[in-house]
C-alpha positions in Angstrom: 20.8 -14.1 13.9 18.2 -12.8 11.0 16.0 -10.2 12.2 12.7 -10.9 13.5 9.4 -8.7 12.3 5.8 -8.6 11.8 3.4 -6.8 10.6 1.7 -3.5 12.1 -1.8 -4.2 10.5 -4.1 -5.5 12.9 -2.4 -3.7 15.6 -2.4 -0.4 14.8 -6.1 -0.8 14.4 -7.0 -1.8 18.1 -4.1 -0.3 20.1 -2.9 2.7 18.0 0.9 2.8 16.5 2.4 3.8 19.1 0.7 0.4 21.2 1.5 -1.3 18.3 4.9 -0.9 18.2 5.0 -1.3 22.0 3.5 -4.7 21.6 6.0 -6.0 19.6 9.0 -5.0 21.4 7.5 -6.3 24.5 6.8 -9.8 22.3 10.8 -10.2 21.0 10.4 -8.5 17.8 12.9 -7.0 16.6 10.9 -5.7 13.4 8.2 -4.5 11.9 6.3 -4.6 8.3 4.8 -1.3 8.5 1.2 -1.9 7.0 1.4 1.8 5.1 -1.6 0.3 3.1 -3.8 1.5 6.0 -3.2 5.1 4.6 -5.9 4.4 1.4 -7.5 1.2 2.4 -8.4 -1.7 -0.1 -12.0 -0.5 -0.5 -11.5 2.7 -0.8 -9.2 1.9 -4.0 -11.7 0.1 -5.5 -14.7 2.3 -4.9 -11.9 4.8 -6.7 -12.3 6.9 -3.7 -9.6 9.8 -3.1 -7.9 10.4 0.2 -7.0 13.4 2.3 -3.8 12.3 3.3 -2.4 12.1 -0.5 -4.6 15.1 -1.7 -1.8 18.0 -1.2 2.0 18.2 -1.2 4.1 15.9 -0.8 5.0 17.6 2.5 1.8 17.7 3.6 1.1 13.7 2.6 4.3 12.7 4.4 3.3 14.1 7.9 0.7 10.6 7.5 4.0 8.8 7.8 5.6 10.4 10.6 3.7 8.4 13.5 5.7 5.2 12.7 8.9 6.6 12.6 8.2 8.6 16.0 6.9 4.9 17.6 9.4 2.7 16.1 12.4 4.8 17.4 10.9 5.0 21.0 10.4 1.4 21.1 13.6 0.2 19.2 11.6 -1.2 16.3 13.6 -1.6 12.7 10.7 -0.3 10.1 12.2 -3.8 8.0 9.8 -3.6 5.3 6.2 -2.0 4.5 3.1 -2.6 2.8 1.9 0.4 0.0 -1.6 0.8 -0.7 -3.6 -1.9 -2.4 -4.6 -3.0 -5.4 -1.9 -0.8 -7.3 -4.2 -0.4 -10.2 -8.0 -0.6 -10.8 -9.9 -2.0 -13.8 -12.5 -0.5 -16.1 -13.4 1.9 -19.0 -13.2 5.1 -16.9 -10.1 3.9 -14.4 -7.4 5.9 -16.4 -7.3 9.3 -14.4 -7.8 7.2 -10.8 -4.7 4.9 -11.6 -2.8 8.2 -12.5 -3.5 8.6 -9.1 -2.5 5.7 -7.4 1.1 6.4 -9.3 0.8 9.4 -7.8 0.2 7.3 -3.9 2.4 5.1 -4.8 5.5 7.5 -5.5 4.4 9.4 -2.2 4.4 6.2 -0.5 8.1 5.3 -1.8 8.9 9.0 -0.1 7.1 8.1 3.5 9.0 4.7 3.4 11.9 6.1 3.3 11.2 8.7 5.8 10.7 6.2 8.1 14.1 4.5 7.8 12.0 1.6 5.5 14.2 0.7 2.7 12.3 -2.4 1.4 8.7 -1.9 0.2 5.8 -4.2 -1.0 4.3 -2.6 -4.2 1.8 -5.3 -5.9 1.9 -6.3 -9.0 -0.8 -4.5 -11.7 -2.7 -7.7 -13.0 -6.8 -8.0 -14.1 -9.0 -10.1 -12.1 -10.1 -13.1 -13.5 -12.9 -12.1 -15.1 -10.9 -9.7 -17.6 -7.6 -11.5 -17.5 -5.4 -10.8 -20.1 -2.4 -12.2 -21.9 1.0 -13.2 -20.3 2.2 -10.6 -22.9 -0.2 -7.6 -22.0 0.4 -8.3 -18.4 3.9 -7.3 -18.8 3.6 -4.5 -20.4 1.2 -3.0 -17.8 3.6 -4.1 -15.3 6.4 -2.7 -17.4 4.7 0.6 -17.6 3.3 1.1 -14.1 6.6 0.0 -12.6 8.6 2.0 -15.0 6.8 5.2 -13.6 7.8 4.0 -9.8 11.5 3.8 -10.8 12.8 7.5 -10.5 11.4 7.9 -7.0 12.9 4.4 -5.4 16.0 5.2 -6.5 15.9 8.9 -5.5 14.8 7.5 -1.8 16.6 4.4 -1.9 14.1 2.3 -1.5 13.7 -1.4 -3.3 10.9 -1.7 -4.5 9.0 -5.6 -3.7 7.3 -7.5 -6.2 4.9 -10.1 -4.6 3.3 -13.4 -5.9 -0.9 -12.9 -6.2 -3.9 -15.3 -6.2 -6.8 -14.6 -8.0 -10.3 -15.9 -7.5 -13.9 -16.9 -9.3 -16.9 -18.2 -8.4 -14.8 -19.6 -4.9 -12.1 -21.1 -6.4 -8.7 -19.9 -7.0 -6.0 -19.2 -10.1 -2.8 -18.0 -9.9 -2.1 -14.0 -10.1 0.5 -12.0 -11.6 4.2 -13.3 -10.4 3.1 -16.5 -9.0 4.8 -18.3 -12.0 8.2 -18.2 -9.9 9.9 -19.2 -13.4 8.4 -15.6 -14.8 8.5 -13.2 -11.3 12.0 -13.5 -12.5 12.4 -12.6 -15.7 10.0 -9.7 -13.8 12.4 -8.8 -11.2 15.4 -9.1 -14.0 14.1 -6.8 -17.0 12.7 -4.5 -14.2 15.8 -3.8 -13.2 17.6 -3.7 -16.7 15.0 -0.9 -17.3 15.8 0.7 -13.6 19.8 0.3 -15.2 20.7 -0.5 -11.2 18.9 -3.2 -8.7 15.7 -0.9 -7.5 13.3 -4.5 -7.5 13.6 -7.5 -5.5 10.9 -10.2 -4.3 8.9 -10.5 -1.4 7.4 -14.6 -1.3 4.1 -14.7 0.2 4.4 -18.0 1.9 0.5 -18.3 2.1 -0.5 -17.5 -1.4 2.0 -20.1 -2.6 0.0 -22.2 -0.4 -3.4 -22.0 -2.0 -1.9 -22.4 -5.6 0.0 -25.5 -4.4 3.1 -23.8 -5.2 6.7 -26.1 -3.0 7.9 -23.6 -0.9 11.5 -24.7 -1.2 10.9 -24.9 -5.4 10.1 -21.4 -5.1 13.0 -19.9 -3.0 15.7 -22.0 -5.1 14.1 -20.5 -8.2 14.3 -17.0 -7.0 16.9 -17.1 -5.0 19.0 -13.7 -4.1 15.6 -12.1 -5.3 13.8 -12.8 -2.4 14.7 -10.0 0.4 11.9 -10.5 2.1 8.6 -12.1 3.1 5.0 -12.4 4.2 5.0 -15.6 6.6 1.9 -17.0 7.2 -0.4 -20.2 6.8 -3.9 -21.5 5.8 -5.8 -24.3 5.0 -5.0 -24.4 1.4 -8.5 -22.8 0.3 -8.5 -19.6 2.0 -5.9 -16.7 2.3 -6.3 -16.8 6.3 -3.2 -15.1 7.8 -2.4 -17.7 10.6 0.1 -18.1 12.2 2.6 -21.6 11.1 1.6 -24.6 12.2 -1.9 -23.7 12.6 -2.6 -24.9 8.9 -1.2 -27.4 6.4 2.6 -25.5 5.2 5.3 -27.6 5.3 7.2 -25.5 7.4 10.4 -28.0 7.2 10.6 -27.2 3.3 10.6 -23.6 3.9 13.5 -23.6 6.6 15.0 -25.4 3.6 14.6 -22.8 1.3 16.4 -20.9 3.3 19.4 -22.3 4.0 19.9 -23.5 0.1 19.5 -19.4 -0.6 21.6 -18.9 2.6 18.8 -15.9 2.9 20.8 -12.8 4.7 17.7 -10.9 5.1 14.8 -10.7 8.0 12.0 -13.0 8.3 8.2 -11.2 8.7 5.3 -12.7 9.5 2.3 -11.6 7.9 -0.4 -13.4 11.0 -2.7 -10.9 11.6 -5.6 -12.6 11.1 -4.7 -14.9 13.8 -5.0 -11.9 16.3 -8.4 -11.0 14.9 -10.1 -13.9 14.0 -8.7 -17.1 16.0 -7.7 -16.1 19.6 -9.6 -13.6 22.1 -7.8 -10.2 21.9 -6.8 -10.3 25.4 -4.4 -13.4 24.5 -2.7 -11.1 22.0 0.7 -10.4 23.7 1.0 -14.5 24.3 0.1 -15.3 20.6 2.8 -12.6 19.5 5.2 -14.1 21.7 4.5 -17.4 20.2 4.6 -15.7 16.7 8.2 -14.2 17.8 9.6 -17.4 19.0 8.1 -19.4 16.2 10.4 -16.9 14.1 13.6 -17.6 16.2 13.1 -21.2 15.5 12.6 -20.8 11.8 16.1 -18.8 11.9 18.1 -21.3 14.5 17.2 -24.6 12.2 18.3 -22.3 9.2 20.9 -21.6 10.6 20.9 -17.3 9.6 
């Protein structure tokens, strides 16, 4: 029976990691996507702000990592998948040195994944927001370059590195992001690793940002099949990335557990909810709606049949 995870964000917050990680075993988890994002938060990347924890060696950075390996072992947590730090690159005239750093994050981050038994990790794709999109063409290439630079590190550490599919928004509506063409995430995943000259990328499908963009679940696993080795399971109204949990918005949950037995996916499944433990239910109901979350997961598996 597949594996059954979720993430540590929105935990770790409230009850530390280490009450994280008891939380989910005490749920039914089996699993974990380690929200390493937390370690140079989203507006601190865009405000180009430097951190601490990646400002000296690389022995010193990786200490940052050591608390979820220390929690997951004493709870009997698998550290399935993580989350690195995001947006992965910044726009703007005087962004060149600061994404030199985030490479530099980045890299460190493919180090602490691995330190913490984490073989699969979520890296974003590099894309422009709306406002200063640019051509299928030059979007490659950036991707092509950034990724290019990630490459010597994953496969140093072992560690396959995640594409995801992105949204991007204006003026409240919303357009698909880099990799949300399922047709063109794989020529991604394929010429990345033709570059890499072994399998260092795979694909983790966002369930809920194929949502907004309308995107068939099941059209999108058959197109990417093997690719996928992992996910971000979660649910919305169609309008707004919300993180709920399934069933609480309008995925058709029946084509997904299609997708994956026409895959005949091997890997874990993650839910990527916690927005539903922060916004929707009162925090002392937390342990029930991870139970639910973890039993929601079992079902998924048992009509899959993985």
């Amino acid at each position: 029976m597949a594996l059954i995870g979720v993430q540590t964000n929105g935990l770790s917050e409230r009850y530390g990691i280490e009450g994280a990680y008891r939380l989910l075993r005490e749920a039914g988890f089996d699993a974990a996507d380690v929200g390493l994002n937390s370690l140079l938060p989203y507006r601190e990347i865009v405000e180009k702000r430097k951190s601490p924890l990646f400002g000296g060696s690389l022995e010193e950075s990786l200490r940052h990592f050591l608390p979820y390996k220390e929690a997951a072992e004493k709870y009997g947590i698998l550290n399935a998948q993580a989350h690195a730090p995001y947006p992965s690159w910044v726009d703007g005239p005087d962004a060149a040195e600061y994404n030199d750093y985030l490479i530099t994050v980045l890299n460190t981050t493919i180090a602490g994944s691995a330190l913490i038994g984490c073989k699969k990790l979520v890296i974003h794709p590099f894309f422009h927001p709306y406002e200063t999109a640019v051509s299928p063409r030059e979007e490659w290439e950036l991707n092509r370059e950034r990724y290019t630079r990630l490459i010597p590190a994953a496969q140093r550490y072992g560690v396959t590195i995640l594409l995801e599919n992105m949204f991007t928004r204006c003026k409240g509506k919303i357009y698909e992001g880099c990799c949300s063409d399922f047709d063109r995430a794989c020529q991604y995943v394929d010429e990345l690793n033709r570059i890499a000259g072994a399998k260092t990328f795979a694909f983790c499908l966002d369930t809920g940002h194929a949502l907004l963009l309308g995107k068939d679940l099941f059209r999108a696993m058959t197109t990417l099949g093997s690719r996928i080795e992992a996910f971000h399971i979660h649910d919305n109204n169609g309008t707004e990335d919300q993180h709920l949990a399934p069933y609480m918005g309008i995925a058709d949950w029946d084509r997904f557990v299609s997708g994956l037995k026409a895959i005949q996916y091997q890997g874990h499944l993650s839910f990527e909810t916690y927005r539903t433990l922060t916004r929707a239910f009162d925090p002392d109901l937390t342990p029930e709606v991870l139970r639910l979350i973890a039993r929601t997961g079992r079902l998924f598996a048992e009509r899959a049949g993985i």
